[in-house]
C-alpha positions as CSV (number, residue, x, y, z in Angstrom):
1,X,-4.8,21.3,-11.1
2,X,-1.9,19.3,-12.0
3,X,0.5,17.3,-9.7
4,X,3.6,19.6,-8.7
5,X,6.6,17.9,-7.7
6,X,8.6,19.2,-5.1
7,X,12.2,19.8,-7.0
8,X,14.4,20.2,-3.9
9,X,14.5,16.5,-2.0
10,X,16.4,13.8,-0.3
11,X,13.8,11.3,-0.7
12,X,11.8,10.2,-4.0
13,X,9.2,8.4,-1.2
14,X,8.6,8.2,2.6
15,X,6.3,5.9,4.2
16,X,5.1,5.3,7.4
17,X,4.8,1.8,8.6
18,X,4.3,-0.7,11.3
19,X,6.2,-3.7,10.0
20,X,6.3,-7.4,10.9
21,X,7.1,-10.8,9.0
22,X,5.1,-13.0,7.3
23,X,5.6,-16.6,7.3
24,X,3.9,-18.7,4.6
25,X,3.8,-23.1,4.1
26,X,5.9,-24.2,1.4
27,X,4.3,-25.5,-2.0
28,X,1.0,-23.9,-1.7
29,X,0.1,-25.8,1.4
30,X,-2.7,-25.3,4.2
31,X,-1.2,-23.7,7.4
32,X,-2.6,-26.4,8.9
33,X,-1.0,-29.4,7.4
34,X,2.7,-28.5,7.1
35,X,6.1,-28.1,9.0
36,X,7.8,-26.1,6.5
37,X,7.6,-22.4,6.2
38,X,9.2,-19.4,4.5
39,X,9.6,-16.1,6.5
40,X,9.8,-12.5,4.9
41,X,9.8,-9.1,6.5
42,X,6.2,-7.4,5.0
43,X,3.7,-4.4,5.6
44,X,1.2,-3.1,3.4
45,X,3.2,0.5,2.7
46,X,6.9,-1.2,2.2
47,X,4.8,-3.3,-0.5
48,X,4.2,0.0,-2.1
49,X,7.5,1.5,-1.7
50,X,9.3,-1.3,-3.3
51,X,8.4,-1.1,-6.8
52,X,10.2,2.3,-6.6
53,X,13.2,1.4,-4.1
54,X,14.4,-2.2,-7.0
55,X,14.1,0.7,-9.5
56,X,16.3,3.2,-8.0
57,X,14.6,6.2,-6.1
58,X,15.4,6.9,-3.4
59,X,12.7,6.1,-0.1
60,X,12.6,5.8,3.3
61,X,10.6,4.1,6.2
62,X,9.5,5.6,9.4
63,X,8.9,3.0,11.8
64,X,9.1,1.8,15.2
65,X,11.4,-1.7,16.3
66,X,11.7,-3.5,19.3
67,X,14.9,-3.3,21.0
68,X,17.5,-5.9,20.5
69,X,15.2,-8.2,19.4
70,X,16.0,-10.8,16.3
71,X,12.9,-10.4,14.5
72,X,13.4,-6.4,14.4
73,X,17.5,-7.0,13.2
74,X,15.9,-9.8,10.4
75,X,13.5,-6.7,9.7
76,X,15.9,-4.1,9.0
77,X,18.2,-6.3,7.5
78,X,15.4,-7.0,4.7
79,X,14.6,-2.9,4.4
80,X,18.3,-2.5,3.8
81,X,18.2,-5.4,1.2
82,X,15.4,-3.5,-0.5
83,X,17.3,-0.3,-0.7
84,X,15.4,1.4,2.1
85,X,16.4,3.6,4.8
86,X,14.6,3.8,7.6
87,X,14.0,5.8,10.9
88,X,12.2,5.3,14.2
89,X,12.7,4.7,17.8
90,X,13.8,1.4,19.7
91,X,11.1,0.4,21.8
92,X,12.0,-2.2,24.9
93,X,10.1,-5.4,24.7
94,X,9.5,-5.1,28.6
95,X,8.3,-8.3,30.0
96,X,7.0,-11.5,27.5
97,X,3.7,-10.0,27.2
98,X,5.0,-6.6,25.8
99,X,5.8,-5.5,22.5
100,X,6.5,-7.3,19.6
101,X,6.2,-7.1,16.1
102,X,3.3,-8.6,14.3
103,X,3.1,-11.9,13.0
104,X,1.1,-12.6,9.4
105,X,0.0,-16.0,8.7
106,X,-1.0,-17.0,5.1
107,X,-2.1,-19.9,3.3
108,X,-1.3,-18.7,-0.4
109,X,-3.9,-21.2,-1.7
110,X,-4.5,-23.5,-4.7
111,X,-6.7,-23.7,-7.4
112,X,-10.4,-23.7,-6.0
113,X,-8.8,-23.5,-2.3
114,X,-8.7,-19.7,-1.6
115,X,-6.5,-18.1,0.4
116,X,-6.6,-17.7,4.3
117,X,-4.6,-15.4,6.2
118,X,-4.6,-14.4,9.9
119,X,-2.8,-11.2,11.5
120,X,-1.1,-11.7,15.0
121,X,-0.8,-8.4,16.0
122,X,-1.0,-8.6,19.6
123,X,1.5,-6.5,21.5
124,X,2.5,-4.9,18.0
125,X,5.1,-2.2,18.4
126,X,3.7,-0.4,15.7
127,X,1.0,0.8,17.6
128,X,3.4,2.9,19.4
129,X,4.3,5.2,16.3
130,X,3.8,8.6,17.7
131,X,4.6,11.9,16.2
132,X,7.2,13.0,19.1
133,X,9.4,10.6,18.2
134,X,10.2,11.9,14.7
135,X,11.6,15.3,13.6
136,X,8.9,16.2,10.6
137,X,10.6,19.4,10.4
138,X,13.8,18.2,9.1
139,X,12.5,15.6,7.2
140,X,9.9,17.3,5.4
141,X,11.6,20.8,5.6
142,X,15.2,20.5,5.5
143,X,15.2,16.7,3.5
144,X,12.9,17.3,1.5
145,X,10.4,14.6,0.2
146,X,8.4,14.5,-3.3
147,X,5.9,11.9,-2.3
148,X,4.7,10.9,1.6
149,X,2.4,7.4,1.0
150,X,-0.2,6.7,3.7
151,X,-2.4,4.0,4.6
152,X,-5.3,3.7,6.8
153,X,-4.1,0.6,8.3
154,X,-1.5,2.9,9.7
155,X,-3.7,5.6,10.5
156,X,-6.4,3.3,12.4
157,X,-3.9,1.1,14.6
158,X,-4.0,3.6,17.7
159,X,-5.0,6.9,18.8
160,X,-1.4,7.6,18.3
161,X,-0.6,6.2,14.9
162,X,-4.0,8.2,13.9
163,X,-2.4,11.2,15.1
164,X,1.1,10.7,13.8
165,X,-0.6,10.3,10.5
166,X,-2.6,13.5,10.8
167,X,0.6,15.1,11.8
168,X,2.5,13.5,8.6
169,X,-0.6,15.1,6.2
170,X,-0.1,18.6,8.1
171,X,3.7,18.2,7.5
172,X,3.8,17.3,4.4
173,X,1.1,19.9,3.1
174,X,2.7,22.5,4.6
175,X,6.0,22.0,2.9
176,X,5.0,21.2,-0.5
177,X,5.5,17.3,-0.6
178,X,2.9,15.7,-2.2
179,X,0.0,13.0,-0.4
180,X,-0.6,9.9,-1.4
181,X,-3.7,8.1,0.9
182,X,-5.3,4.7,0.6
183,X,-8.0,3.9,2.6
184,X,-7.6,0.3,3.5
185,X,-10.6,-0.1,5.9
186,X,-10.9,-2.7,9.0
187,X,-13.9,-3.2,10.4
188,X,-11.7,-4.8,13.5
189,X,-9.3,-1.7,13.4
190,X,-12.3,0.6,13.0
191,X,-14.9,-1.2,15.9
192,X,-15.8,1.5,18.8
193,X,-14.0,4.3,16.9
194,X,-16.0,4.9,14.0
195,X,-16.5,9.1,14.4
196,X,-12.8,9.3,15.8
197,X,-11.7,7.6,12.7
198,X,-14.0,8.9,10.1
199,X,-13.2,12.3,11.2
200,X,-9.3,11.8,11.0
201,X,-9.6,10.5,7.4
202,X,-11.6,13.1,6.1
203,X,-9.0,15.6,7.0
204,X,-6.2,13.2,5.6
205,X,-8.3,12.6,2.4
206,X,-8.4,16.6,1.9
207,X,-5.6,17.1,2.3
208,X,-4.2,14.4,-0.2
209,X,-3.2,14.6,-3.6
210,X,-3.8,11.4,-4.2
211,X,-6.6,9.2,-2.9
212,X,-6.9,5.2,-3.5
213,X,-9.3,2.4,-2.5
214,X,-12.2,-0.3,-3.5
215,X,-15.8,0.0,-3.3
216,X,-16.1,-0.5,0.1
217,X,-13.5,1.9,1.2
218,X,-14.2,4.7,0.1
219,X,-18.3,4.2,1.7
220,X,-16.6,2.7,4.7
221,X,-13.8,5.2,5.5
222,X,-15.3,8.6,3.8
223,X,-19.4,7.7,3.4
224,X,-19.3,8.7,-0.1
225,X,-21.7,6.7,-1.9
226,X,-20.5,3.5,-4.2
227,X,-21.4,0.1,-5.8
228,X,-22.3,-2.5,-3.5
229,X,-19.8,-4.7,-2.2
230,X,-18.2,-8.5,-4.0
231,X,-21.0,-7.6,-7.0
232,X,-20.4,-10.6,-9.7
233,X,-19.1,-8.6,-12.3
234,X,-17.1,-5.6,-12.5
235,X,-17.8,-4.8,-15.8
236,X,-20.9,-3.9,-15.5
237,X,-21.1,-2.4,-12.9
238,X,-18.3,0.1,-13.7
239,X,-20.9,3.1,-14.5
240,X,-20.9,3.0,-10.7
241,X,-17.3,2.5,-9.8
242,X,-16.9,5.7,-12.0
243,X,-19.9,7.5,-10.2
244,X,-18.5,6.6,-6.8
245,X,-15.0,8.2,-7.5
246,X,-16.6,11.5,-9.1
247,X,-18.2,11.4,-5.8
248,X,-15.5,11.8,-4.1
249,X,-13.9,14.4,-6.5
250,X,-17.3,16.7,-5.4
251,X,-16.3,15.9,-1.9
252,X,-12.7,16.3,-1.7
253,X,-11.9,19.1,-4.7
254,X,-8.2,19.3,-4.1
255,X,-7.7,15.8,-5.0
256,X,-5.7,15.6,-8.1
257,X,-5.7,11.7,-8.7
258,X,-8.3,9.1,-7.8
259,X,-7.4,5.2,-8.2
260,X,-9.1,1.9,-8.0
261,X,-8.3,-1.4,-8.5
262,X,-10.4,-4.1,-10.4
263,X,-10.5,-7.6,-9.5
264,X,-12.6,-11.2,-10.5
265,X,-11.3,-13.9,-8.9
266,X,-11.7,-17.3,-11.2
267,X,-9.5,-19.4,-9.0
268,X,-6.7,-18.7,-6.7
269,X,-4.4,-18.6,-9.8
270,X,-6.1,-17.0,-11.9
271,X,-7.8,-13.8,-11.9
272,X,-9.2,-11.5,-14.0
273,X,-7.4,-7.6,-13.3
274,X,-7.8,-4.0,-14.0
275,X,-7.6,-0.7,-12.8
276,X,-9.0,2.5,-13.2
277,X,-8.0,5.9,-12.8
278,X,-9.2,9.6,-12.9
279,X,-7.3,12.5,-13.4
280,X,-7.8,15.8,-13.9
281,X,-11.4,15.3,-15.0
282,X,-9.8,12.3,-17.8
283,X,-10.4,8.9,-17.1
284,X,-8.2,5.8,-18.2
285,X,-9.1,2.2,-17.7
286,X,-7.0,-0.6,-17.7
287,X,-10.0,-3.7,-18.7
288,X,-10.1,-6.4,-17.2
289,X,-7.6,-8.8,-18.1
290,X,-6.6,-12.7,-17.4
291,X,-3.4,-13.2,-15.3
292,X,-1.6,-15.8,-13.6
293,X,-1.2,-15.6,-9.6
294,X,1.3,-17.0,-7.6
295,X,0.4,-15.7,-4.6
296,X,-2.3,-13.0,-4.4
297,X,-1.3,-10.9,-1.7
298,X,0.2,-7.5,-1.9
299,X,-1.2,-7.3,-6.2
300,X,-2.9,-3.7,-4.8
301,X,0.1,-2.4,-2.7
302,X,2.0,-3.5,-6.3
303,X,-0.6,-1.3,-8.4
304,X,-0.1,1.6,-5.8
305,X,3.6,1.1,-6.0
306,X,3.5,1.8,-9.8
307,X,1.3,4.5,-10.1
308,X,3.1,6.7,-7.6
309,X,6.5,5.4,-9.5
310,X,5.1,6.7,-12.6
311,X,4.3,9.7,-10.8
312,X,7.8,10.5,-9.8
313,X,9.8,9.5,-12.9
314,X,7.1,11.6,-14.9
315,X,5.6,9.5,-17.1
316,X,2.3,11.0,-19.1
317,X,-0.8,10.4,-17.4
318,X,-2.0,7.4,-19.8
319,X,0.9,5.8,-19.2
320,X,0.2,5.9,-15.2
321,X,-2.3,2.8,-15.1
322,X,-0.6,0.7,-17.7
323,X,2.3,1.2,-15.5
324,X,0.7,0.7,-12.2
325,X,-1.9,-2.1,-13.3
326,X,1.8,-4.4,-14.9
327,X,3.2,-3.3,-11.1
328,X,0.3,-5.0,-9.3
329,X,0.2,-8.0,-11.7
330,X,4.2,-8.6,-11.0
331,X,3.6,-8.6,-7.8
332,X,1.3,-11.6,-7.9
333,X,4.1,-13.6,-9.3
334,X,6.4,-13.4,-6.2
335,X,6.8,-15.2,-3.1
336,X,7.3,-12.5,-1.5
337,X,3.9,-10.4,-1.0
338,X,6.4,-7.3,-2.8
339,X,7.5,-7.3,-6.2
340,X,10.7,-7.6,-6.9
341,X,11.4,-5.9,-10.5
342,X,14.8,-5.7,-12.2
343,X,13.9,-2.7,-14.2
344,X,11.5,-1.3,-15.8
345,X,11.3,-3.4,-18.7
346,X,10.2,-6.0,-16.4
347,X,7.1,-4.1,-15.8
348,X,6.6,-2.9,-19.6
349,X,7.0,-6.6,-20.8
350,X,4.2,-7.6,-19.0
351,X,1.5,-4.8,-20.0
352,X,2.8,-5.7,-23.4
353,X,1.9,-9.3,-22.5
354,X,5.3,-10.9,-23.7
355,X,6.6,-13.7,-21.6
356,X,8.7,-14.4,-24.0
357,X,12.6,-15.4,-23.2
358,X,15.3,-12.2,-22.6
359,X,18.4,-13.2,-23.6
């Protein structure tokens, strides 16, 4: 079965997302021991979405914000900068202990000093997203959207957000708009909901179209059977990547497209990178290959970006992880954890591996 596109649509991409900021020392520098910080509105799924809002298609976010507060108007001030519309409900902050949006602390890290990041989410507004607060009729129905990209860190925030997201899969199924799932397990998100959860991504998974995670998601999230976890080296140990994700081909049939990103990490600058991905019963692998990292998070939502870019604009199949893996390797050179590319060349330059000067 190949991937049909729906051809009548208002949106190229929609994505459901709690979003926050992210605020990040200057110069590399422990949390810790520094005074200086950058700020940038951030969320796994608007990661994704960017590689294919900088490059023109059109996407939207469905969201929550807190009402007239200065972090939500920096927020959708940033989503507007990124070509993104987005949709959602004001929510009152209430007293100081209510809502808020959350807070994601990162030490970038140096050399041999690896990164450290903590999540604030206490209070997080996002955990409000519920399904009665969006018309899924007329955005799915009378809008129209090709591609709906969903995350399990959306999907395991709440009870509501886990329904809102089952809701979104039903939705989007029914009205020919195809699913694009990665698993992105929490054990904290997960803790004293295991068979609520497990039982909600199952049905996403089945219903998706396309289905991406690492080792440990897809055992964690779906139980299908995998390589262990942080093994040394990738390579050989790829037999078993590959055996995991035909796996979960037996398991989930109607799945189309399975990815899965590829990582050794020599230093915090400097990894080694690849991808693979299985489609239609063809495999493609992008090998592992050296690049140089800026800052490390958001590479993966950058590789999803791509692929489902690639997807919409129609590329061939083997052109999917070339795309998709350059996408995730951008991203890694941006302060931002988003990659910001200027067109496509951008991306094709560095799959090509030419850093050379554009005049």
């Amino acid at each position: 079965m190949s991937l049909q596109l729906r051809k009548k649509f208002k949106y190229s991409l929609v994505v459901p997302t709690s979003i926050g900021v992210r605020i990040t020392p200057a110069d590399a520098q422990p949390v810790h021991s520094t005074n200086l910080f950058r700020m940038h509105a951030t969320s796994a799924e608007t990661n994704v979405a960017s590689i294919s809002s900088y490059l023109g298609l059109p996407v939207k976010v469905l969201t929550t914000f807190v009402k007239e507060s200065p972090i939500a108007a920096f927020i959708k001030a940033d989503l507007r900068a990124r070509n993104m519309e987005y949709e959602g409900p004001e929510v009152a902050q209430g007293d100081p202990w209510g809502y808020r949006h959350q807070f994601n602390i990162a030490d970038s890290g140096f050399g041999l000093r690896g990164p450290r990041v903590q999540n604030d989410r206490a209070g997080e507004v996002g955990r409000t997203l519920n399904v009665k607060d969006f018309d899924l009729e007329r955005i799915f129905g009378e809008e129209g959207v090709q591609v709906v990209h969903l995350s399990g860190l959306i999907a395991a925030l709440s009870p509501e957000t886990s329904e809102f997201c089952l809701e979104i899969a039903r939705f989007a199924k029914k009205h020919g708009t195809l699913i694009s799932f990665d698993l992105n397990h929490r054990a904290t998100f997960w803790k004293g909901r295991e068979t609520e959860l497990k039982e909600a991504f199952t049905e996403i998974a089945s219903l998706s179209d396309i289905l991406i995670g690492n080792e440990e998601d897809y055992q964690l999230c779906l139980g299908i059977k995998g390589p262990e976890a942080g093994g040394e080296n990738i390579e050989e140990t790829l037999d078993a990547f590959k055996g995991m994700i035909a796996n979960a081909k037996k398991a989930f049939p109607n799945t189309t497209v399975f990815a899965n990103t590829l990582r050794e990490v020599i230093s915090a600058n400097e990894h080694l990178w690849g991808a693979i991905v299985y489609e239609n019963n063809n495999w493609h692998e992008a090998p592992l290959r050296r690049i140089n990292v800026m800052d490390r998070i958001g590479g993966g939502d950058g590789f999803v970006g791509g692929l489902l870019y690639s997807i919409l604009t129609g590329m061939e199949p083997e052109k999917w992880i070339q795309f998709a893996w350059a996408s995730g390797a951008l991203a890694t050179t941006f302060l931002t954890d988003y990659a910001q590319p200027a067109d496509e060349s951008v991306i094709w330059s560095i799959w090509e591996g030419n850093a050379r000067v554009k005049r």
